[in-house]
C-alpha positions in Angstrom: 195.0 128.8 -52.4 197.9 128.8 -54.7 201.1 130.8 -53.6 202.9 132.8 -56.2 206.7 132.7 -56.1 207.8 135.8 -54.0 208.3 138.6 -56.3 206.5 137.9 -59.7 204.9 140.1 -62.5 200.5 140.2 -62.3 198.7 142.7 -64.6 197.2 144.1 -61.9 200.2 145.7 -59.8 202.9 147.5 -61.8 206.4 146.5 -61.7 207.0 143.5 -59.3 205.0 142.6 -57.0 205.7 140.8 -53.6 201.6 140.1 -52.3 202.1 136.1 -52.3 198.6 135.1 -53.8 196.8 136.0 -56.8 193.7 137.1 -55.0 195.7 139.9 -53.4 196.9 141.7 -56.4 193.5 142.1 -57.8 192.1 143.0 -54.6 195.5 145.7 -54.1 195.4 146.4 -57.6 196.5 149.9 -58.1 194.0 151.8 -60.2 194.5 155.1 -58.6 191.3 155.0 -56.1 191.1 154.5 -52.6 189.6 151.3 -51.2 186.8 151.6 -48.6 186.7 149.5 -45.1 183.1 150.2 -44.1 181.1 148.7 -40.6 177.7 147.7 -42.5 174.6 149.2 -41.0 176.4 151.7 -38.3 176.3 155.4 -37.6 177.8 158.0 -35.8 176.9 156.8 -32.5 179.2 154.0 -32.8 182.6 156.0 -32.9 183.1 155.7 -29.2 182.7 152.3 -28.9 185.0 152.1 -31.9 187.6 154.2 -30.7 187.6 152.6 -27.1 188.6 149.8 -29.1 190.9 151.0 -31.2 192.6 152.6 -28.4 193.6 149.3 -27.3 194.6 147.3 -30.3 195.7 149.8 -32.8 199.9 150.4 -33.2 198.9 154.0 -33.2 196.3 156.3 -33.7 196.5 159.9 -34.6 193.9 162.7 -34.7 194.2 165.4 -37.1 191.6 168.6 -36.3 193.8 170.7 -38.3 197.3 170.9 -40.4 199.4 169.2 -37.1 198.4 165.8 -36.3 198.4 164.6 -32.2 198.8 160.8 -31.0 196.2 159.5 -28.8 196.8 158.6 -25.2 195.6 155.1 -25.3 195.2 155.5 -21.6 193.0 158.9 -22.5 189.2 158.4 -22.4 188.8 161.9 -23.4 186.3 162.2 -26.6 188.4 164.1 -29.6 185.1 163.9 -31.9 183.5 166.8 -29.3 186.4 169.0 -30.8 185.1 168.6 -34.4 183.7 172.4 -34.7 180.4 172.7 -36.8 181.3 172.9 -41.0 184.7 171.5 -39.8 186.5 168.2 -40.8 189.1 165.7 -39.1 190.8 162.7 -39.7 191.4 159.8 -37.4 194.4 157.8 -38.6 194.8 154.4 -37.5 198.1 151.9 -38.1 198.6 148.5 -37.7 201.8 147.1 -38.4 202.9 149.1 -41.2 199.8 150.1 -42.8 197.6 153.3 -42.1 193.9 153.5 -42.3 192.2 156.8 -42.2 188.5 157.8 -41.4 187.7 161.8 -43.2 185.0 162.7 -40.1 182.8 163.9 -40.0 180.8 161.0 -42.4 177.5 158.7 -41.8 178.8 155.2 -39.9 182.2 154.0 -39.9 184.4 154.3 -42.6 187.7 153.9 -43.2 190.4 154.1 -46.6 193.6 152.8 -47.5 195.4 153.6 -50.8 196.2 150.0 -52.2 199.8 151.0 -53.5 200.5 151.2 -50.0 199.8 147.2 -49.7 203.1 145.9 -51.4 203.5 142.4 -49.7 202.1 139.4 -47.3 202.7 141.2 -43.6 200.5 144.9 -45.5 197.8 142.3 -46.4 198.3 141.1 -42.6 197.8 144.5 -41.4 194.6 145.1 -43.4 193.1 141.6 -42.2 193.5 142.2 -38.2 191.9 146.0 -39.3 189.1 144.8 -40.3 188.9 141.7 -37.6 189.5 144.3 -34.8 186.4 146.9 -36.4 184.0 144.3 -37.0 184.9 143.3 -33.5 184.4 146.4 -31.9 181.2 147.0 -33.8 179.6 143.4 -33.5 179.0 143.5 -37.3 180.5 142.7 -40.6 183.8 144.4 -41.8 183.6 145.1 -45.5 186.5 146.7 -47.8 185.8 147.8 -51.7 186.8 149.8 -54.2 186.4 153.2 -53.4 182.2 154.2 -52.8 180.6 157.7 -53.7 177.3 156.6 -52.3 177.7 153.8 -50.1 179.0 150.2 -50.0 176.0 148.4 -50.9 176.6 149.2 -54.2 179.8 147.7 -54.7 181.2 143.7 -54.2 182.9 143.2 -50.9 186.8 142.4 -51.7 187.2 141.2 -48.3 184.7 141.0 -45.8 185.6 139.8 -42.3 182.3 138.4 -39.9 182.7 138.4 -36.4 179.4 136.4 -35.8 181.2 133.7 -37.6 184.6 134.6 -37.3 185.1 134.3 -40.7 187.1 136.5 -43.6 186.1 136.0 -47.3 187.7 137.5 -50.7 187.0 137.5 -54.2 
């Protein structure tokens, strides 16, 4: 990989941009869509095992069932999905480092978005690589983040996929 001088101009970022290699700013570029960290062939019966993970790596984690969000107890094994009433929506929120990661429940398998403004240098591109090392982890199965889906990530090239049979994280 080449390294970019610290700060430098790309087309893809506005302004100057501080993500040290090229692949980053096209993968961060900010286009005004969210990008999409999706578990590949999951469902909603892996959000425990998810969240019993998360729970134990993640900086923080906050559940919002309404306007007020609440931290989680790591410690808590209590199960904040079961409060999700019928026609009612939540949000998990997840950091690591700096960076947040949010998952809009309910929705089919695990998914997760960042906005990529919010990636503005090496240590938010850090962030987003031990995310999805830690939720392919938990799940057993490949970690992939795209652009922003309507109707699913098969649709739409990985910009960063991370493996855990083969411990490996590719990019564009």
């Amino acid at each position: 990989m080449t390294t970019q001088p610290a700060d430098h101009d790309c087309e893809p970022r506005p302004g100057t941009c501080r993500l040290p290699e090229p692949w980053m700013c096209d993968v961060f570029h900010v286009d005004g869509s969210l990008r999409d960290i999706t578990v590949t062939d999951t469902d909603d019966t892996d959000w425990q095992r998810v969240l019993r993970h998360l729970r134990t790596t993640a900086d923080q984690l906050t559940w919002y069932d309404g306007p007020e969000g609440r931290d989680l107890d790591p410690n808590d094994t209590s199960d904040p999905f079961a409060t999700i009433q019928d026609g009612c929506a939540a949000t998990l929120g997840v950091r690591y480092g700096h960076t947040w990661f949010s998952a809009h429940l309910p929705v089919d398998g695990i998914e997760f978005s960042l906005w990529p403004d919010g990636i503005e240098d090496g240590a938010h591109v850090a962030d987003v690589l031990r995310f999805l090392t830690e939720l392919g982890t938990a799940c057993d199965r490949p970690a992939v983040l795209t652009a922003e889906t309507v109707t699913g990530h098969h649709q739409l090239p990985p910009l960063i996929t991370y493996d855990p049979a083969t411990e490996a994280v590719t990019h564009l």
